[in-house]
LOMILO-814119 format. One record per atom (N, C-alpha, C): residue number from 1; residue in one letter; atom name; x, y, z. Coordinates in steps of 0.1 Angstrom, whole numbers. Layout:
! residues N
{votor=NUM; miza=A; setor=CA; X=X; Y=Y; Z=Z}
...
END
This chain:
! residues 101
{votor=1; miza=X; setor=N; X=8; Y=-12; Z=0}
{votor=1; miza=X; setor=CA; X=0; Y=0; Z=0}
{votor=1; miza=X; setor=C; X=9; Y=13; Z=0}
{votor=2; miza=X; setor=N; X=19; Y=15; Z=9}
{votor=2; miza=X; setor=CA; X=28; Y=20; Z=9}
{votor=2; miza=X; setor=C; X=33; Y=28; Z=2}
{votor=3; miza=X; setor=N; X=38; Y=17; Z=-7}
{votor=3; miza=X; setor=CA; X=49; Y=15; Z=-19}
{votor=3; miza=X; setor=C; X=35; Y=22; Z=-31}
{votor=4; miza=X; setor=N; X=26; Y=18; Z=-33}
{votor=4; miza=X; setor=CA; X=20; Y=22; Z=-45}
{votor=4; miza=X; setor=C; X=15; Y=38; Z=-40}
{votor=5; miza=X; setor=N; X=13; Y=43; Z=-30}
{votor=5; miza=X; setor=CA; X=13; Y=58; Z=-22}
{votor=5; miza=X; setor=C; X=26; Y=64; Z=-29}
{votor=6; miza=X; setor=N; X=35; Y=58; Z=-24}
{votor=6; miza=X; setor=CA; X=48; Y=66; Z=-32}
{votor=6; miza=X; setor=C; X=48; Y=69; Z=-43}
{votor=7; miza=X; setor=N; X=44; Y=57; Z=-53}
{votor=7; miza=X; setor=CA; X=42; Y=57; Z=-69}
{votor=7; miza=X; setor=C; X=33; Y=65; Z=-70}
{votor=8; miza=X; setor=N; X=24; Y=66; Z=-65}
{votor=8; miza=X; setor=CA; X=14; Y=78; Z=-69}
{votor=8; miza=X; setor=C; X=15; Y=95; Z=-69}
{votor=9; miza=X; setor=N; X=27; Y=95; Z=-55}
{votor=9; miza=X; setor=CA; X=32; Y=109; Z=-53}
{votor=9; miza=X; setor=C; X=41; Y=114; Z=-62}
{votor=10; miza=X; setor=N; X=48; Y=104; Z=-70}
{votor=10; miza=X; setor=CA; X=61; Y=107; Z=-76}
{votor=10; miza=X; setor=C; X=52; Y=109; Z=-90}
{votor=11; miza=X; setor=N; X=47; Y=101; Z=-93}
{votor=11; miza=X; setor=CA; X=38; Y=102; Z=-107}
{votor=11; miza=X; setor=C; X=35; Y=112; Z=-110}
{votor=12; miza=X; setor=N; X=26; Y=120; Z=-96}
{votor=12; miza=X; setor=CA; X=21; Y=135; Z=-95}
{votor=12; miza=X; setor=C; X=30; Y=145; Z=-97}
{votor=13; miza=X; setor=N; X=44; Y=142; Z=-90}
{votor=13; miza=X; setor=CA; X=52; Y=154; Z=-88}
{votor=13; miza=X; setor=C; X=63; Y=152; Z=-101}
{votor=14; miza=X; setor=N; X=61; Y=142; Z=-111}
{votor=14; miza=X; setor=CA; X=64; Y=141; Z=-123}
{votor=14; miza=X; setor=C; X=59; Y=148; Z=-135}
{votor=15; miza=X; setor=N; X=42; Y=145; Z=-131}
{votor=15; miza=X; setor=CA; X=37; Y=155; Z=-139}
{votor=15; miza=X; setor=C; X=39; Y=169; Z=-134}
{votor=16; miza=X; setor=N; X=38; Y=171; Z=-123}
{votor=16; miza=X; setor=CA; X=32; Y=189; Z=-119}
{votor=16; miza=X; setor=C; X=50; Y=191; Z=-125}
{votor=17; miza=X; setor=N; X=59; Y=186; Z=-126}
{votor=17; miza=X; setor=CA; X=69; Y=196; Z=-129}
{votor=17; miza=X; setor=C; X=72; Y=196; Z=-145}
{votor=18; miza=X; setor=N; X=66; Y=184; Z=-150}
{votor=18; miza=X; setor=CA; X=65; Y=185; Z=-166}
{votor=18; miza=X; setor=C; X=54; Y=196; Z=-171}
{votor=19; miza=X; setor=N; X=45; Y=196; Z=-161}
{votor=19; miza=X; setor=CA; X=34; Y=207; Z=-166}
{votor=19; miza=X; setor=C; X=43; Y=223; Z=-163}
{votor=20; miza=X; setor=N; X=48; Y=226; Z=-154}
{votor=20; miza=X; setor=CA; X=56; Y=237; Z=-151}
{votor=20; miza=X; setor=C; X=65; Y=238; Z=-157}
{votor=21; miza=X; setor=N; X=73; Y=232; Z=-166}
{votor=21; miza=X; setor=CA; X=86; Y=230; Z=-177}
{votor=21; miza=X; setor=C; X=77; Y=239; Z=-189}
{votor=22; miza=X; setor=N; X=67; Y=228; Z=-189}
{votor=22; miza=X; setor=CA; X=56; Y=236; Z=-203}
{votor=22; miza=X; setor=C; X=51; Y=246; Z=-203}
{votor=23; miza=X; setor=N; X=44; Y=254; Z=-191}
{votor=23; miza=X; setor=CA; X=44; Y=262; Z=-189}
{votor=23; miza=X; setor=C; X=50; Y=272; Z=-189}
{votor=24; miza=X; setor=N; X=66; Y=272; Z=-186}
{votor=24; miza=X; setor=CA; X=77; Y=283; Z=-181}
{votor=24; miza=X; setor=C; X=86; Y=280; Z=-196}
{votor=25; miza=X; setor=N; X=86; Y=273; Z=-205}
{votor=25; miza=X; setor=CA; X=89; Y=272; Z=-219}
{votor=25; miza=X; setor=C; X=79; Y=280; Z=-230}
{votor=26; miza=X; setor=N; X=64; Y=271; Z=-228}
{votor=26; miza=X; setor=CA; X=58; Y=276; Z=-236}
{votor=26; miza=X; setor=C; X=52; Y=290; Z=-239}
{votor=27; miza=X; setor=N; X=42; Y=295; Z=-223}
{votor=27; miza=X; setor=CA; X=39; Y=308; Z=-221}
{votor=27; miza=X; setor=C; X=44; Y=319; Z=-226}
{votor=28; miza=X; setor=N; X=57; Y=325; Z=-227}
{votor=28; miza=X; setor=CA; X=60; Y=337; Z=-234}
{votor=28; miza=X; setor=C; X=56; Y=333; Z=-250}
{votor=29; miza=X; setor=N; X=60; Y=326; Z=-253}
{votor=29; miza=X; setor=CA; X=60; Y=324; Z=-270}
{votor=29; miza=X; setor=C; X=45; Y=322; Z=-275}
{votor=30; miza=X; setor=N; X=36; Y=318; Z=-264}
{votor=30; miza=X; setor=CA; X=23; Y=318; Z=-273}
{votor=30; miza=X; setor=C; X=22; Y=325; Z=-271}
{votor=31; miza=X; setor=N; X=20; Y=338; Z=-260}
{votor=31; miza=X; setor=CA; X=15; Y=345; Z=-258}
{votor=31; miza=X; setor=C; X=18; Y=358; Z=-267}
{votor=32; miza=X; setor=N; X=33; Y=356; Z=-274}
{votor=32; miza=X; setor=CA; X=36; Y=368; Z=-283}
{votor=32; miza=X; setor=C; X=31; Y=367; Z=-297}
{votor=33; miza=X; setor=N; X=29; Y=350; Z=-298}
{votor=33; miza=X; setor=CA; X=23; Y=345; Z=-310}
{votor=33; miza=X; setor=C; X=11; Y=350; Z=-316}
{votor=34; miza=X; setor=N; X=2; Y=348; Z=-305}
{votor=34; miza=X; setor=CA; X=-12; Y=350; Z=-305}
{votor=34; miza=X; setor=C; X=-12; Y=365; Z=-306}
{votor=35; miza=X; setor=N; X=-4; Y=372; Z=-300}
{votor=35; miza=X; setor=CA; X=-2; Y=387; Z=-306}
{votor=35; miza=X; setor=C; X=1; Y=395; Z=-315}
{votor=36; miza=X; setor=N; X=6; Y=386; Z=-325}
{votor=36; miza=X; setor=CA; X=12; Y=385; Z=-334}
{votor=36; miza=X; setor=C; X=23; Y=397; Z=-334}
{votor=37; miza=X; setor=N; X=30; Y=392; Z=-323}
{votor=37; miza=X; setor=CA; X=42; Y=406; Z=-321}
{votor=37; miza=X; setor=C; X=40; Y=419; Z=-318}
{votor=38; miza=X; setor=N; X=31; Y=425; Z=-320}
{votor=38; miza=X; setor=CA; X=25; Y=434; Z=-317}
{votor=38; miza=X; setor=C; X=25; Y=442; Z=-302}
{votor=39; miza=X; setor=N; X=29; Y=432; Z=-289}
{votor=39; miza=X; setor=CA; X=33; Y=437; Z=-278}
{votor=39; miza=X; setor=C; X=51; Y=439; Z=-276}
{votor=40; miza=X; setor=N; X=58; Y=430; Z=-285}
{votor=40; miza=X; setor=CA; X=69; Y=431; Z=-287}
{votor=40; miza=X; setor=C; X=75; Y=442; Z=-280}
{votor=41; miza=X; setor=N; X=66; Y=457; Z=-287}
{votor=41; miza=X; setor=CA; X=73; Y=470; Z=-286}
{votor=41; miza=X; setor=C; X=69; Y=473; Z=-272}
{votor=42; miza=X; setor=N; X=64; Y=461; Z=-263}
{votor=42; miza=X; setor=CA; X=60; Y=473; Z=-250}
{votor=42; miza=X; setor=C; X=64; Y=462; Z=-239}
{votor=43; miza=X; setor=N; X=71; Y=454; Z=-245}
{votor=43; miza=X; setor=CA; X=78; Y=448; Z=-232}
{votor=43; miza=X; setor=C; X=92; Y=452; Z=-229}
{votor=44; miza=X; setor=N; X=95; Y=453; Z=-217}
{votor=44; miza=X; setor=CA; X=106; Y=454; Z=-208}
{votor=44; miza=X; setor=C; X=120; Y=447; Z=-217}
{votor=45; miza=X; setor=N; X=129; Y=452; Z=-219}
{votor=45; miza=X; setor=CA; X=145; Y=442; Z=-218}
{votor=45; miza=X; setor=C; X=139; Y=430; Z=-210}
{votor=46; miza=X; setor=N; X=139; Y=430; Z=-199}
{votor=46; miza=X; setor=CA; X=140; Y=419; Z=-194}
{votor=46; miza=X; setor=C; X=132; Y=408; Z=-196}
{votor=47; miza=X; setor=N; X=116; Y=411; Z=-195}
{votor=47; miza=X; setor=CA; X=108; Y=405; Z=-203}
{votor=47; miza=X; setor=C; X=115; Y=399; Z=-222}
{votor=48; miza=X; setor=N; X=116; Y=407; Z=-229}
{votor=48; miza=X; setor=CA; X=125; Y=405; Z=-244}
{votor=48; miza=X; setor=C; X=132; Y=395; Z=-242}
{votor=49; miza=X; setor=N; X=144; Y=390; Z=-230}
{votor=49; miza=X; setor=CA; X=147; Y=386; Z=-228}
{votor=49; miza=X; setor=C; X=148; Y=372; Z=-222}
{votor=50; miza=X; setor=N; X=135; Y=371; Z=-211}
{votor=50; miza=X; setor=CA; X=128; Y=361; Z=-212}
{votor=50; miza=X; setor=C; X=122; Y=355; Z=-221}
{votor=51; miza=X; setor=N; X=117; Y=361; Z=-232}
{votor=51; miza=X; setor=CA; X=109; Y=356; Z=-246}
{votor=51; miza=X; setor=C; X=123; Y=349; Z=-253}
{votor=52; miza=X; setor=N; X=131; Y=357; Z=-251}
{votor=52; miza=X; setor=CA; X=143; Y=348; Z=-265}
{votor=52; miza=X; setor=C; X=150; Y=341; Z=-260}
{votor=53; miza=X; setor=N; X=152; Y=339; Z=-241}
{votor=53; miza=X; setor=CA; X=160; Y=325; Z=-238}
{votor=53; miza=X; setor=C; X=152; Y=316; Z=-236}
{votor=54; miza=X; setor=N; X=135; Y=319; Z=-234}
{votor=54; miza=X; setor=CA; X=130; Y=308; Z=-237}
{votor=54; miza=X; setor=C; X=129; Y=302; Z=-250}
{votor=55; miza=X; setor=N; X=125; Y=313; Z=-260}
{votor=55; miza=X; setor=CA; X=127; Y=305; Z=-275}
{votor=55; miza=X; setor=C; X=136; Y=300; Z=-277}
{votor=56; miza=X; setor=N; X=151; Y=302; Z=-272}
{votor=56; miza=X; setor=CA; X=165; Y=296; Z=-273}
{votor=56; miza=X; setor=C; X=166; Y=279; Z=-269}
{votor=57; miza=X; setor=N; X=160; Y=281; Z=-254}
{votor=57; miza=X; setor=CA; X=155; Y=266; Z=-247}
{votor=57; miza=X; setor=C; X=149; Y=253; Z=-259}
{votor=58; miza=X; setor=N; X=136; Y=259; Z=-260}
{votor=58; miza=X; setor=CA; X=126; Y=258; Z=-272}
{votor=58; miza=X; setor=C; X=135; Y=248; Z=-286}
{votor=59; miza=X; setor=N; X=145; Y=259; Z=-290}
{votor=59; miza=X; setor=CA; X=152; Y=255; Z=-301}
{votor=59; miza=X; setor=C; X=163; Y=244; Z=-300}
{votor=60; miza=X; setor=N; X=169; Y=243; Z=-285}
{votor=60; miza=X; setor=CA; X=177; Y=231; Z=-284}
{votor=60; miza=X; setor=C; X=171; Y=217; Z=-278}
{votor=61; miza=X; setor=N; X=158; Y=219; Z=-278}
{votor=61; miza=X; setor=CA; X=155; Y=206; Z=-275}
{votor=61; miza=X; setor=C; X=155; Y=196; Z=-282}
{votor=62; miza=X; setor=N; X=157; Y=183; Z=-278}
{votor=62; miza=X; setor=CA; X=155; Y=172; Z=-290}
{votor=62; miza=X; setor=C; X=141; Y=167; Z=-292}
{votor=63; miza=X; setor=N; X=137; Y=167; Z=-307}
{votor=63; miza=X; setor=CA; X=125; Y=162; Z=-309}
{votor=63; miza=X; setor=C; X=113; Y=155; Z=-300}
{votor=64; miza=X; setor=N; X=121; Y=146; Z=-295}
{votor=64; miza=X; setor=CA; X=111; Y=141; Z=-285}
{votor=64; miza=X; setor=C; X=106; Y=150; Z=-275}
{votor=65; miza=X; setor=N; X=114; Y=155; Z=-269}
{votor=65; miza=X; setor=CA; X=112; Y=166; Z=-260}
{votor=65; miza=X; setor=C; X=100; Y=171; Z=-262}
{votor=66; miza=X; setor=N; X=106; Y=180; Z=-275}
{votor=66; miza=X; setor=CA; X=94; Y=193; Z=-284}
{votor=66; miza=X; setor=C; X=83; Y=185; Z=-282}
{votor=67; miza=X; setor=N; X=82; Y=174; Z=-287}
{votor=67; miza=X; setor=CA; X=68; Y=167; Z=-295}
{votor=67; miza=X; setor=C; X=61; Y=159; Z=-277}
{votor=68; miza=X; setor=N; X=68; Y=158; Z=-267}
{votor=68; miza=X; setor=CA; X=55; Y=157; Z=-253}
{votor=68; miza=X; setor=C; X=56; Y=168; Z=-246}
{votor=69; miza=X; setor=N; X=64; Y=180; Z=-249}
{votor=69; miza=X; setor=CA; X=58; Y=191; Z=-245}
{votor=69; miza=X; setor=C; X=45; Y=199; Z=-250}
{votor=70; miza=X; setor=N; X=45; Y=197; Z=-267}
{votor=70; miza=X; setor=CA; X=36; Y=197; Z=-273}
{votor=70; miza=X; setor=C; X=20; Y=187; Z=-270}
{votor=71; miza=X; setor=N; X=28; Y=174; Z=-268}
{votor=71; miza=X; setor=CA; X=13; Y=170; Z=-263}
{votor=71; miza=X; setor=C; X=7; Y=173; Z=-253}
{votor=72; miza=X; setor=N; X=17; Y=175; Z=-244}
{votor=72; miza=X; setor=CA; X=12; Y=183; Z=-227}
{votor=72; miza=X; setor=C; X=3; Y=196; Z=-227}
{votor=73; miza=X; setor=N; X=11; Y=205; Z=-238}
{votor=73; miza=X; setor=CA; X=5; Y=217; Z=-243}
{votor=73; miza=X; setor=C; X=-10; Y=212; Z=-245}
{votor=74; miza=X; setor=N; X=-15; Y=207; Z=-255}
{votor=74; miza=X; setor=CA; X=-27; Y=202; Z=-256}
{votor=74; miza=X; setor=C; X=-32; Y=198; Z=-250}
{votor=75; miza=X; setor=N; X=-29; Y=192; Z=-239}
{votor=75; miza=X; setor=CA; X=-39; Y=185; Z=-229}
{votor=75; miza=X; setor=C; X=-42; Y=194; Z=-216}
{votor=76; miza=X; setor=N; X=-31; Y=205; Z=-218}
{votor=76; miza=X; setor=CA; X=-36; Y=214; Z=-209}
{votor=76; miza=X; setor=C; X=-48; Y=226; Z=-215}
{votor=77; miza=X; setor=N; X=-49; Y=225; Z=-226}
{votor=77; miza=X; setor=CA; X=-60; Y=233; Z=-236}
{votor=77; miza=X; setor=C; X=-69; Y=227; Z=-235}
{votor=78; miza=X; setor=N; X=-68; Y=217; Z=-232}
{votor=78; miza=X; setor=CA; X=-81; Y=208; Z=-237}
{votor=78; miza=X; setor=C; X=-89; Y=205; Z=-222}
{votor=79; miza=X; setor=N; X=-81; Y=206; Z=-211}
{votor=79; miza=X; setor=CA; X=-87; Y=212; Z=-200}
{votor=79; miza=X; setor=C; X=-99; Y=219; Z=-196}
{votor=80; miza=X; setor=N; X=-111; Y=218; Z=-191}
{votor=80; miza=X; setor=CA; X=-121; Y=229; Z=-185}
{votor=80; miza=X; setor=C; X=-112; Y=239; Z=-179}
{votor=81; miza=X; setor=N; X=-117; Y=254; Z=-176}
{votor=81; miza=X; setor=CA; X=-113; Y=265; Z=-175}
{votor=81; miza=X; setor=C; X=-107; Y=260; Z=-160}
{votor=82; miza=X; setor=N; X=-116; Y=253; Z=-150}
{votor=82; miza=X; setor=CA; X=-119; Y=252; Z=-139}
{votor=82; miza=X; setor=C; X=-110; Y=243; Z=-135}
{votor=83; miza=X; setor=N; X=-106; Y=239; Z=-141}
{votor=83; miza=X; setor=CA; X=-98; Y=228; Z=-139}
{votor=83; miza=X; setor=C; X=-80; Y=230; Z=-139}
{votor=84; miza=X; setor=N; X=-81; Y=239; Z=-147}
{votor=84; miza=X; setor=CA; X=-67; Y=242; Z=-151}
{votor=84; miza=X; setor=C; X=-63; Y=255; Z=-142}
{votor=85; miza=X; setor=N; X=-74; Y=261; Z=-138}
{votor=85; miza=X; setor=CA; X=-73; Y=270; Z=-126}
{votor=85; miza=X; setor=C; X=-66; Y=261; Z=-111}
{votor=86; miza=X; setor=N; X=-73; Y=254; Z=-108}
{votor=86; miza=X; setor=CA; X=-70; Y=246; Z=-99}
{votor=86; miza=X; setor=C; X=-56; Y=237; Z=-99}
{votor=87; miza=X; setor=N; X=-50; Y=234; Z=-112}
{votor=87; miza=X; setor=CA; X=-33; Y=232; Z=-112}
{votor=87; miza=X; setor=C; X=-30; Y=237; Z=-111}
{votor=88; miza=X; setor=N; X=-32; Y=251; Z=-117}
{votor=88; miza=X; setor=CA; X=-28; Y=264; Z=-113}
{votor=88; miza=X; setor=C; X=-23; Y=269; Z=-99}
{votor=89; miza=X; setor=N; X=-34; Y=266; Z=-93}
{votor=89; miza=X; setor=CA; X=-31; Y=268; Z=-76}
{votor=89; miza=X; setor=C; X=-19; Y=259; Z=-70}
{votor=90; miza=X; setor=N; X=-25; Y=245; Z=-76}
{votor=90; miza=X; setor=CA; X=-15; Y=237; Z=-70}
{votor=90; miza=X; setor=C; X=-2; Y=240; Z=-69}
{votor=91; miza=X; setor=N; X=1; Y=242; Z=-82}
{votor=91; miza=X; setor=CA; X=15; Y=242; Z=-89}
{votor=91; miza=X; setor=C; X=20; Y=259; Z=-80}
{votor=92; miza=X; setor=N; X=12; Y=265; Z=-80}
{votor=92; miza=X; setor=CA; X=17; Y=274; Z=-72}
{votor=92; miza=X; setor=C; X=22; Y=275; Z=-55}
{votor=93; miza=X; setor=N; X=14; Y=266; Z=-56}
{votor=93; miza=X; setor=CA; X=15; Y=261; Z=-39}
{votor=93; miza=X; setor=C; X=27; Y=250; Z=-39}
{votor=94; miza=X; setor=N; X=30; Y=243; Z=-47}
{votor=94; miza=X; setor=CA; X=41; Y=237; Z=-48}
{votor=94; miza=X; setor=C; X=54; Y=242; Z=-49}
{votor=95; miza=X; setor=N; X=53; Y=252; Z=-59}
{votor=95; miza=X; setor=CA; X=67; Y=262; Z=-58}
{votor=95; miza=X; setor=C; X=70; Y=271; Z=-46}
{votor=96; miza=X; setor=N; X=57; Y=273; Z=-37}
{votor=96; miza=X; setor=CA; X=63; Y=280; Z=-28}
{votor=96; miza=X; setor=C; X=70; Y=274; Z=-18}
{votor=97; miza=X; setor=N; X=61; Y=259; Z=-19}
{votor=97; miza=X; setor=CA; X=67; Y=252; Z=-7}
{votor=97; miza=X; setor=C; X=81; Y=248; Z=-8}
{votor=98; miza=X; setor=N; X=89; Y=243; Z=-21}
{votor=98; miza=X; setor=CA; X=100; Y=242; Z=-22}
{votor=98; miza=X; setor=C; X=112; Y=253; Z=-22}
{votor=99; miza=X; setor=N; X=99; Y=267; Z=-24}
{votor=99; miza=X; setor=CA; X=116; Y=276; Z=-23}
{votor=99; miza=X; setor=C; X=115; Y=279; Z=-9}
{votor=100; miza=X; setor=N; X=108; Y=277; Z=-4}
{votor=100; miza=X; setor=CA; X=109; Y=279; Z=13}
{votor=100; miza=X; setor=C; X=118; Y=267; Z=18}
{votor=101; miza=X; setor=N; X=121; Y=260; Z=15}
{votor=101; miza=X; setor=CA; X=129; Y=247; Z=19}
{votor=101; miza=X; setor=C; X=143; Y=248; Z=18}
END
């Protein structure tokens, strides 16, 4: 019982940090996409910045990578609103708890 408790935690905290990878990769770049650049001119250096080391990230990945980040992408779209709110939290609540540690 134990032993499958463990497997269940790690499974979780496998996904919640693949979902956060996708997140902290993909987020700037759709979001400029969907803009079609058009905010380009009103973001920060630093923000700019974040946009092009993530697209940098983005570009040295190996295929595989791309392609179940991509499916992750999707299945987080494909999510109810309510639902994805709620990883949301989690995942927030998760990062805090680890940089407090």
């Amino acid at each position: 019982m134990l032993r499958r408790n463990n497997k269940t935690i790690r499974t979780a905290k496998r996904t919640l940090m693949s979902f956060g990878l996708c997140l902290f990769l993909m987020f700037p770049s759709f979001g400029w996409a969907r803009d079609s650049g058009d905010n380009w001119r009103n973001l920060s250096p630093q923000e700019k910045d974040n946009v092009l080391r993530n697209y940098q990230r983005w570009q040295n990945l190996p295929p595989r990578d791309k392609e179940h980040l991509r499916e992750e992408w999707d299945r987080w779209q494909n999510l109810p609103q309510d639902r994805r709110d709620q990883l949301k939290r989690r995942y927030e609540d998760q990062r805090r708890r680890h940089s407090n540690d």
